[in-house]
C-alpha positions as CSV (number, residue, x, y, z in Angstrom):
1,X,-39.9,-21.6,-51.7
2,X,-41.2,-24.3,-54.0
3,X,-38.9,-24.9,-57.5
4,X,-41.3,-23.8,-59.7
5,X,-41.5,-19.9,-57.8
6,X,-37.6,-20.5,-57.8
7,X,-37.5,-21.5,-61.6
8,X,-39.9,-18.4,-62.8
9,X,-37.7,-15.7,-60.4
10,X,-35.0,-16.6,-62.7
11,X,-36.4,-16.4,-66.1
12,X,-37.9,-13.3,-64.9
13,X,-34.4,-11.7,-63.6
14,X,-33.1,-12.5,-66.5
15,X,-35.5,-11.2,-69.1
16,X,-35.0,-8.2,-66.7
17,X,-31.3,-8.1,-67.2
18,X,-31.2,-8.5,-70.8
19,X,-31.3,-4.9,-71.8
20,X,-28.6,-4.2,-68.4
21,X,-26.3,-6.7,-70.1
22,X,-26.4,-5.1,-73.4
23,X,-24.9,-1.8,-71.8
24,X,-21.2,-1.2,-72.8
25,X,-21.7,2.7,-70.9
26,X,-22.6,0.3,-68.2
27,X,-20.8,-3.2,-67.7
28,X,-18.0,-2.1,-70.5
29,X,-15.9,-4.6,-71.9
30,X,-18.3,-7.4,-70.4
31,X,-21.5,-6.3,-72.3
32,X,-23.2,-8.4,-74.7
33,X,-25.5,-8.0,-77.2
34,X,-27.6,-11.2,-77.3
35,X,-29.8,-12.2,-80.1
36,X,-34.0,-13.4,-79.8
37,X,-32.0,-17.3,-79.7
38,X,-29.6,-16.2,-77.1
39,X,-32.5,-14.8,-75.1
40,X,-34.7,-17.9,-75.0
41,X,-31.4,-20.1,-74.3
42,X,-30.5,-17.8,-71.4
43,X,-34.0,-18.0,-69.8
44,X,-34.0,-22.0,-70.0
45,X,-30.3,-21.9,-68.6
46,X,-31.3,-19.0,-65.6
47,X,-34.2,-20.9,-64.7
48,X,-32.3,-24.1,-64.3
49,X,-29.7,-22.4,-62.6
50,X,-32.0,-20.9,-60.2
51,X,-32.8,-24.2,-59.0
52,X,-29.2,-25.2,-58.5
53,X,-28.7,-23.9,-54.6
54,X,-31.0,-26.5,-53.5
55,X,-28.4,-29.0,-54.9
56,X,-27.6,-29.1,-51.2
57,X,-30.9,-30.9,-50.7
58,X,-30.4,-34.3,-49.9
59,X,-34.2,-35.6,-50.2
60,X,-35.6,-33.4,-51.9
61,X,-37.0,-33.5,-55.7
62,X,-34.5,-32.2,-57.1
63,X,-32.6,-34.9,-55.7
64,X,-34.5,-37.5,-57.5
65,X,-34.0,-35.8,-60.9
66,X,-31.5,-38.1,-62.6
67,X,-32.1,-41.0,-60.5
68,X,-29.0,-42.4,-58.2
69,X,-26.7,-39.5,-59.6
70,X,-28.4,-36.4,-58.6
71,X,-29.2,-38.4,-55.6
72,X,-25.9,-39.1,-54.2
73,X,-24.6,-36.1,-55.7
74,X,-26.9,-33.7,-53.7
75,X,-25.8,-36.3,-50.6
76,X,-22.5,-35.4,-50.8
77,X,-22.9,-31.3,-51.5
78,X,-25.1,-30.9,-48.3
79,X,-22.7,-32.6,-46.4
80,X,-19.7,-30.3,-47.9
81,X,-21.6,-27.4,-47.6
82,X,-22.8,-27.9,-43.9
83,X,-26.6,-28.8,-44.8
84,X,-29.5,-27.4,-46.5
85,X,-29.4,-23.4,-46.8
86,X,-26.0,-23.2,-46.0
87,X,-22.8,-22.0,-48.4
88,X,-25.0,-23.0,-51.8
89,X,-27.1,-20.5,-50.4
90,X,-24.9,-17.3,-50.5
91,X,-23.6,-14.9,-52.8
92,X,-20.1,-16.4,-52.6
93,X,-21.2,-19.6,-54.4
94,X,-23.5,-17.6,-56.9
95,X,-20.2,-15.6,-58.4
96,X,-18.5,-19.2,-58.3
97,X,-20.6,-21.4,-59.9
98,X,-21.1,-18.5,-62.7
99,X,-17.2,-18.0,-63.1
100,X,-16.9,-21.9,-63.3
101,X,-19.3,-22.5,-65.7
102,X,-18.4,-19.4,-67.6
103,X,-14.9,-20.7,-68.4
104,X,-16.3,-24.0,-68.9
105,X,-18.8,-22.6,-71.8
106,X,-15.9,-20.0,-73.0
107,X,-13.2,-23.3,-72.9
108,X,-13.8,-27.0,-72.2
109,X,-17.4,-27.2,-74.5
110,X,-18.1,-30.8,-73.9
111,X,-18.1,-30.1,-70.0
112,X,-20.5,-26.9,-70.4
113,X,-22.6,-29.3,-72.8
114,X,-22.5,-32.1,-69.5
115,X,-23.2,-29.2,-67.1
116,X,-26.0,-27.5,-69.7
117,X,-27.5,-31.0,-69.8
118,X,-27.8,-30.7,-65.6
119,X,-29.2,-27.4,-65.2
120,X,-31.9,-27.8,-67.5
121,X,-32.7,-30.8,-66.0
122,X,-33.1,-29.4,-62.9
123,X,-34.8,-26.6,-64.4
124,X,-37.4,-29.1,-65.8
125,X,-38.0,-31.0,-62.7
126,X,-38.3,-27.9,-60.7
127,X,-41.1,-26.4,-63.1
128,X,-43.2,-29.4,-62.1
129,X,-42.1,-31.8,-65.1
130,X,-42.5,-35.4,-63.0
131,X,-44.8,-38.3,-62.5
132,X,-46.2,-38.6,-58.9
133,X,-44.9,-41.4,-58.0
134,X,-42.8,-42.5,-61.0
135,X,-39.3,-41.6,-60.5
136,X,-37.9,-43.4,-63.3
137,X,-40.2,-42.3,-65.9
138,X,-39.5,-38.9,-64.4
139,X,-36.0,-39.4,-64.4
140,X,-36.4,-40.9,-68.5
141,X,-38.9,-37.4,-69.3
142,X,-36.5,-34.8,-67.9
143,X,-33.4,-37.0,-69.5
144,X,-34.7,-36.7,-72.7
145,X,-35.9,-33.4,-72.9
146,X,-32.7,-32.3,-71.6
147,X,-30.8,-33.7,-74.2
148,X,-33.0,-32.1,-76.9
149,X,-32.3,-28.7,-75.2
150,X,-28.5,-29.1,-75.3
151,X,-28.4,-30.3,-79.0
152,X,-30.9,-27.0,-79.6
153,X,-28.2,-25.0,-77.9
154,X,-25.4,-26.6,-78.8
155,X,-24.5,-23.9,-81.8
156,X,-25.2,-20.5,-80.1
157,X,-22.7,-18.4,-78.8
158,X,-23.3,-19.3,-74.8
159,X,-20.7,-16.2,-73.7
160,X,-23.4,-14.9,-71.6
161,X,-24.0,-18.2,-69.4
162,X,-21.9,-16.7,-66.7
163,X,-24.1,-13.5,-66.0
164,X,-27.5,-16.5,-66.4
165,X,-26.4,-18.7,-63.9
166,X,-25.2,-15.9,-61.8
167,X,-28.6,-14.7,-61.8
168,X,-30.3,-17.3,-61.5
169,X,-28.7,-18.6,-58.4
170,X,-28.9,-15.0,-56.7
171,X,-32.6,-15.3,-57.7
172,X,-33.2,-18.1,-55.6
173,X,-31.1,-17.0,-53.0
174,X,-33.2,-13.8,-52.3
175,X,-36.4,-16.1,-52.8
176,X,-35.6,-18.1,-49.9
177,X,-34.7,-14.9,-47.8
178,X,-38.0,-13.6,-47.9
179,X,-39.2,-16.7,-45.9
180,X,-38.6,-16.9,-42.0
181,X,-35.7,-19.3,-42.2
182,X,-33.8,-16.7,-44.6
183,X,-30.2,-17.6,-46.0
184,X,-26.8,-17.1,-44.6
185,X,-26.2,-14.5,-47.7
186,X,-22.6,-13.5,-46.4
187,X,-21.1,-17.0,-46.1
188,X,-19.1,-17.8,-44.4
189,X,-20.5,-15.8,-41.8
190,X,-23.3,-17.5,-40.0
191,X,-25.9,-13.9,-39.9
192,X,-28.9,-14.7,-41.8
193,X,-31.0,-12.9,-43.9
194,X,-34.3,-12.7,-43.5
195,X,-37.7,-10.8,-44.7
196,X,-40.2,-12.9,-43.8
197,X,-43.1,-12.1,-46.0
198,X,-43.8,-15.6,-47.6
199,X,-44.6,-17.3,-44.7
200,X,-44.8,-20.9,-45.5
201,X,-43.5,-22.3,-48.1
202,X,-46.0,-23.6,-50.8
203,X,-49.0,-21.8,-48.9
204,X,-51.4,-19.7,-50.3
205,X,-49.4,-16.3,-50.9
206,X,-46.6,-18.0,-52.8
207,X,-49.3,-19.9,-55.0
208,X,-51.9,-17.0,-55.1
209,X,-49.9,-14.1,-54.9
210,X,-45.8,-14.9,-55.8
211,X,-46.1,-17.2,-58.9
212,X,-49.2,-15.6,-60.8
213,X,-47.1,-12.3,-60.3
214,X,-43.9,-14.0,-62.0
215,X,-45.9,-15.5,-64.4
216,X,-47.0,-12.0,-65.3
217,X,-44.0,-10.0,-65.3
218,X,-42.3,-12.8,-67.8
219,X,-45.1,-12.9,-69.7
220,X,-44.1,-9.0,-70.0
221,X,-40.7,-8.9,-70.2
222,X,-40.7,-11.6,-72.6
223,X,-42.8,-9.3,-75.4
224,X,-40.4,-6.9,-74.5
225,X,-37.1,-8.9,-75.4
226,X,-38.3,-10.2,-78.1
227,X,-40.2,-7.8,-79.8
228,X,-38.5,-5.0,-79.2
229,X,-38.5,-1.3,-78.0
230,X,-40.5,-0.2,-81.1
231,X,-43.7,-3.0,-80.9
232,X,-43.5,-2.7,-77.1
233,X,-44.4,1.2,-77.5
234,X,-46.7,0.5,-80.1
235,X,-48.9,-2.7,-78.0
236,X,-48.8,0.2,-75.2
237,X,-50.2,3.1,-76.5
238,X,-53.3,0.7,-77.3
C-alpha cells in the first residue's frame, strides 16, 4: 500500500480508539482520558507512526525524507531486519517500538522530541508532502514543518504516544496484509499473512475505493472526538 492509504489507516484507528483508551472498566490502570489537543496530537503522531514499518525500505520515499539520514538509516534497518516486509513488519516490532518510544516520551523528553520530530516527518512525506523531483526542497518542506509540529506539541501531556504508535504501526501492518505479498505478522516465524483483496498496490481500488473510504470514516470519527457524544446525536437525528 501506498503512504498516504498507510498514513489515513492510522489516523483513522486511532480516532477509533480514542473512546477504547478512555475505558478504565476496560484497559484499567492504563486508561487515559485525552483532551480535543491530545486528540489532534495523537492523530499527527499515529499517522506518522503508521508509516514507520516501511523504515525498512531502502529506496523508497520515505527513504529520501530527510535527505542522507533517513537514507542510510533505512539502509541499514532493511539489512538488520532481513529486507523489506520482514520483522518491521510484525506485531513484535509494533509493541516494541510503542514500549520504546513510550518510556522515551514518559522519561528522556529531548529524545521523544528527536523521535516526534521523525515520525511526523515521515508522516508528512507519506501524505504526499514532496516536490517531484526536488528532494532537497522536499527534504527542507517536511524539515520545517516538522519542527513546527514538535514545538506545537512540545507542552501536552504525550502519555498516550505508546498506544498511537502502537497503532499506527499495526495499522500498516494489516494494510499491507490485505495485498498478495502479505506480512510475516508472527515474526520470527516466516508464515505470512495474507488477504489479498487490494490487488496492486496504488491501482484503482486502493485510490477509488480504500482512501476515499478512510477519508470518510476520519472525517467521521473526527466530529465524533471532538465534538462529542452529545453534538454527534444531535448532527444525526438531522
Amino acid at each position: 500500500m501506498m503512504g498516504r492509504t498507510h498514513a489515513l489507516s492510522g489516523a483513522l484507528a486511532w480516532l477509533a480508539a480514542v473512546p477504547v483508551i478512555a475505558q478504565e472498566r476496560l484497559i484499567g490502570e492504563f486508561a487515559v482520558d485525552l483532551s480535543v489537543e491530545q486528540i489532534a496530537a495523537g492523530a499527527v503522531v499515529t499517522a506518522g507512526a503508521a508509516i514507520l514499518p516501511d523504515i525498512d525500505h531502502h529506496n523508497g520515499r520515505i527513504a529520501n525524507t530527510f535527505g542522507p539520514i533517513t537514507k542510510h538509516m533505512c539502509k541499514w534497518v532493511c539489512k538488520l531486519s532481513g529486507g523489506h516486509r520482514q520483522a518491521t513488519h510484525s506485531i513484535l516490532f509494533a509493541i516494541g517500538i510503542a514500549l520504546a518510544m513510550d518510556l522515551l516520551a514518559t522519561h528522556v523528553v529531548y529524545a521523544w522530541w528527536a523521535c516526534l520530530f521523525m515520525i511526523v516527518g515521515l508522516g508528512l512525506r507519506g501524505v504526499g508532502l514532496d516536490f517531484e523531483g526536488k528532494e532537497p526542497q522536499s527534504a527542507l518542506a517536511d524539515c520545517a514543518l516538522a519542527l513546527i509540529a514538535v514545538w506545537l506539541m512540545h507542552d501536552l501531556d504525550m502519555s498516550f504516544v505508546g498506544f498511537a504508535i502502537g497503532l499506527g504501526c499495526l495499522a500498516h501492518v494489516a494494510g499491507d496484509c490485505l495485498t498478495p505479498r502479505g506480512c510475516p505478522v508472527f515474526w520470527p516465524m516466516k508464515w505470512r499473512t495474507s488477504v489479498p483483496v487490494i490487488p496492486r498496490t496504488d491501482g484503482k481500488v486502493e485510490r477509488w475505493i480504500v482512501m476515499p473510504v478512510l477519508s470518510l470514516g476520519i472525517a467521521i470519527l473526527a466530529v465524533r472526538s471532538v465534538l462529542g457524544d452529545v453534538t454527534t446525536t444531535w448532527l444525526t437525528k438531522g
